[in-house]
Backbone bond lengths (Angstrom), bond angles and torsions (degrees), N, CA, C in turn:
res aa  C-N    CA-C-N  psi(-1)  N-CA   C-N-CA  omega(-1)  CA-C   N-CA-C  phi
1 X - - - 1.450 - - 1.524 109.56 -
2 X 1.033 123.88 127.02 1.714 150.33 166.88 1.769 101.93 -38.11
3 X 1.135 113.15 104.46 1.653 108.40 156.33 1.463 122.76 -79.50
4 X 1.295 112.09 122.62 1.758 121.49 -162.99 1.965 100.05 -112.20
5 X 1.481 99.99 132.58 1.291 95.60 -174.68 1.890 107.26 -108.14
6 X 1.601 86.00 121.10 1.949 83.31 177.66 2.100 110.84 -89.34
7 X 1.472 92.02 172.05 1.773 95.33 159.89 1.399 113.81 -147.08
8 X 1.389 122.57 113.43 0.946 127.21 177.16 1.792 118.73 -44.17
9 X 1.250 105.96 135.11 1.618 112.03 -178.89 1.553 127.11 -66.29
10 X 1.686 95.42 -37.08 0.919 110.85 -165.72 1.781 119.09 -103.40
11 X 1.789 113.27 -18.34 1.539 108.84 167.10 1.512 91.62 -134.38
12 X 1.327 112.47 28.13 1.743 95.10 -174.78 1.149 131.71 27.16
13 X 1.381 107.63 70.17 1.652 113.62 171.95 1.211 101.86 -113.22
14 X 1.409 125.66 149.22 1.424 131.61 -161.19 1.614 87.43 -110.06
15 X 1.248 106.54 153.49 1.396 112.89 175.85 1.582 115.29 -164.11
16 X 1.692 125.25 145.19 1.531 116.73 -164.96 1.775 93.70 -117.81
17 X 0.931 111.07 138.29 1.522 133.85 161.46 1.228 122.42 -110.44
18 X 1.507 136.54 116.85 1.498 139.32 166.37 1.781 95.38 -81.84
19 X 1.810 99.81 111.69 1.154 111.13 158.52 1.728 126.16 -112.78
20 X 0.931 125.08 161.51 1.874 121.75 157.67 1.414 99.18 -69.28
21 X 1.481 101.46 150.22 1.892 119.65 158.82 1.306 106.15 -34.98
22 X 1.573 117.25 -48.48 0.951 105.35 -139.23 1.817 111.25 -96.73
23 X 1.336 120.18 -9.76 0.997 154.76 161.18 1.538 120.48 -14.88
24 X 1.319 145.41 146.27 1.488 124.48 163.22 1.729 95.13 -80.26
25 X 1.682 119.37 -176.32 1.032 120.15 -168.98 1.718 98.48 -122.73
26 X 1.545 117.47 117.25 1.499 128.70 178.70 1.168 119.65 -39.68
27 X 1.129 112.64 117.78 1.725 111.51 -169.24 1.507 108.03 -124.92
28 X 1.281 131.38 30.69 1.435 156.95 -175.81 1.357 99.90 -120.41
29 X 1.387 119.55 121.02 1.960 130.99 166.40 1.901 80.96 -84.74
30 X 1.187 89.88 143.76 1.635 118.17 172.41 1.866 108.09 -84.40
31 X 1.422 100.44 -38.80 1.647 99.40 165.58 1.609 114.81 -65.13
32 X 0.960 101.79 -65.23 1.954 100.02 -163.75 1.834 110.37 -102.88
33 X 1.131 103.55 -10.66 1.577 121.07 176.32 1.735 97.06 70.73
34 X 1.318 113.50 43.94 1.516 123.23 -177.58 1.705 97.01 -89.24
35 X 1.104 90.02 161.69 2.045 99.46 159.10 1.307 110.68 -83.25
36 X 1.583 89.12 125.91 2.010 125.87 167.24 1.399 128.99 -97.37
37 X 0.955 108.66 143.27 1.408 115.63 -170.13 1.240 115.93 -116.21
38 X 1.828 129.33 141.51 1.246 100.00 170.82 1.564 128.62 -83.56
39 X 1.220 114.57 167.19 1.537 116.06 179.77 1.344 104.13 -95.45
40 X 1.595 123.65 146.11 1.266 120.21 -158.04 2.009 80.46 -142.17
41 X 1.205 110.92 157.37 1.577 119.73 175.83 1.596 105.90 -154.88
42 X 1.255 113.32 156.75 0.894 111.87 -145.58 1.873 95.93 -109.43
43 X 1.399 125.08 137.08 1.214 140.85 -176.44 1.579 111.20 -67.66
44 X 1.381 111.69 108.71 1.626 137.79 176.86 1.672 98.81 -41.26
45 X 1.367 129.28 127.54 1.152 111.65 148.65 1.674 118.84 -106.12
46 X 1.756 106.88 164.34 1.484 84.40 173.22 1.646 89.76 -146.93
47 X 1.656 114.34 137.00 0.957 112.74 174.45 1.703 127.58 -93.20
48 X 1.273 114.27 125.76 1.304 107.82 -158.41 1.757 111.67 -100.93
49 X 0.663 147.68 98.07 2.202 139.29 163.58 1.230 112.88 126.28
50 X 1.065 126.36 175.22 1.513 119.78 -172.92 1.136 139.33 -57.64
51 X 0.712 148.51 166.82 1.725 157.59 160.45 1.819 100.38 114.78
52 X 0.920 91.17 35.05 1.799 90.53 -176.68 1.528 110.52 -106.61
53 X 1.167 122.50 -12.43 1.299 133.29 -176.49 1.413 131.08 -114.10
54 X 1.636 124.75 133.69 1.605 115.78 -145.26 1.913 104.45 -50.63
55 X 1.344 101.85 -32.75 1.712 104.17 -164.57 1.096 105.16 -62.80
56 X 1.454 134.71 -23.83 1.482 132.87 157.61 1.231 124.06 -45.17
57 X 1.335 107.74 -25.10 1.952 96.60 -167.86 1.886 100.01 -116.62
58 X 1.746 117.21 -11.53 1.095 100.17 169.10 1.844 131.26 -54.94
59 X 1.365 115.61 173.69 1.101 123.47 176.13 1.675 121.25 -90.83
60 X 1.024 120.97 127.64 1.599 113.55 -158.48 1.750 117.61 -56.14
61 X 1.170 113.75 161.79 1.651 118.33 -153.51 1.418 89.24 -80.62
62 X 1.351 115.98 137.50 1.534 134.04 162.90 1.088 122.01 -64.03
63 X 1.601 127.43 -16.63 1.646 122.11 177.71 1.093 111.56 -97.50
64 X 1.554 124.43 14.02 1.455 126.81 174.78 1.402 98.70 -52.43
65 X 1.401 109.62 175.84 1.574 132.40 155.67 1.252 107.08 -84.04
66 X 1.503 107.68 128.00 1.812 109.87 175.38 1.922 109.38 -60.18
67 X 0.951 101.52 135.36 2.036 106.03 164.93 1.171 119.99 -65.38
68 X 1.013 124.45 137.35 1.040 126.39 165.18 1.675 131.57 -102.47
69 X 1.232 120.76 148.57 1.307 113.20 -162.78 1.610 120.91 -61.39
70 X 1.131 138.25 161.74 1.206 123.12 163.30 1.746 140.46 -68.13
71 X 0.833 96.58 116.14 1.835 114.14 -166.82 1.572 114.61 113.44
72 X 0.887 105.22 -0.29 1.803 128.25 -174.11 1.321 110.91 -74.54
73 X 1.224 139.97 105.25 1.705 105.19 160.99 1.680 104.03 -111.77
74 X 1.345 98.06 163.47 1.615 121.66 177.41 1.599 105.33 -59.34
75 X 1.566 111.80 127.06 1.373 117.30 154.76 1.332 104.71 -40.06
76 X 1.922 100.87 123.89 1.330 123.55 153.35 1.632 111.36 -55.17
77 X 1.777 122.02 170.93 1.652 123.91 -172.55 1.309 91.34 -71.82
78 X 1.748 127.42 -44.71 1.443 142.32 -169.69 1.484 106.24 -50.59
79 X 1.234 103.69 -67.38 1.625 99.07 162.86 1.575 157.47 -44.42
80 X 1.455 81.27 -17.11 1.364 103.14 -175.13 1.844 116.01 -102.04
81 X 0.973 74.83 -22.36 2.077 87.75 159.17 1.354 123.21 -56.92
82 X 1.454 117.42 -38.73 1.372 130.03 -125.72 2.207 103.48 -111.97
């Protein structure tokens, strides 16, 4: 069973109740028998693996060396004279 945390409205006393899902939600402070509210917090995220960082989404650097296809090779300097 889920422990649900209330706060009283009226002397703010925090207080935990183990309820079922299915349950209504206690709306009685046990100190002053005031109306409680539940406390709600907010879910941590954490991002985990790549693509999180700007160099991931740039476009690849233009002063590379072009590829060449496979079985291909690059004109030799000799060749390129000629």
């Amino acid at each position: 069973m889920p422990i649900y945390e209330y706060e009283c409205g009226h002397c703010n006393h925090r207080f935990e109740v183990k309820q079922g899902f299915n349950e209504e939600p206690q709306a009685v402070c046990p100190q002053c028998q005031g109306k409680a509210r539940r406390v709600f917090y907010p879910a941590p995220v954490i991002f985990k693996g790549s693509g999180f960082y700007i160099t991931d989404s740039r476009p690849p650097r233009k002063d590379k060396a072009p590829e060449t296809s496979k079985g291909e090779s690059a004109p030799s300097k000799s060749e390129k004279g000629k």
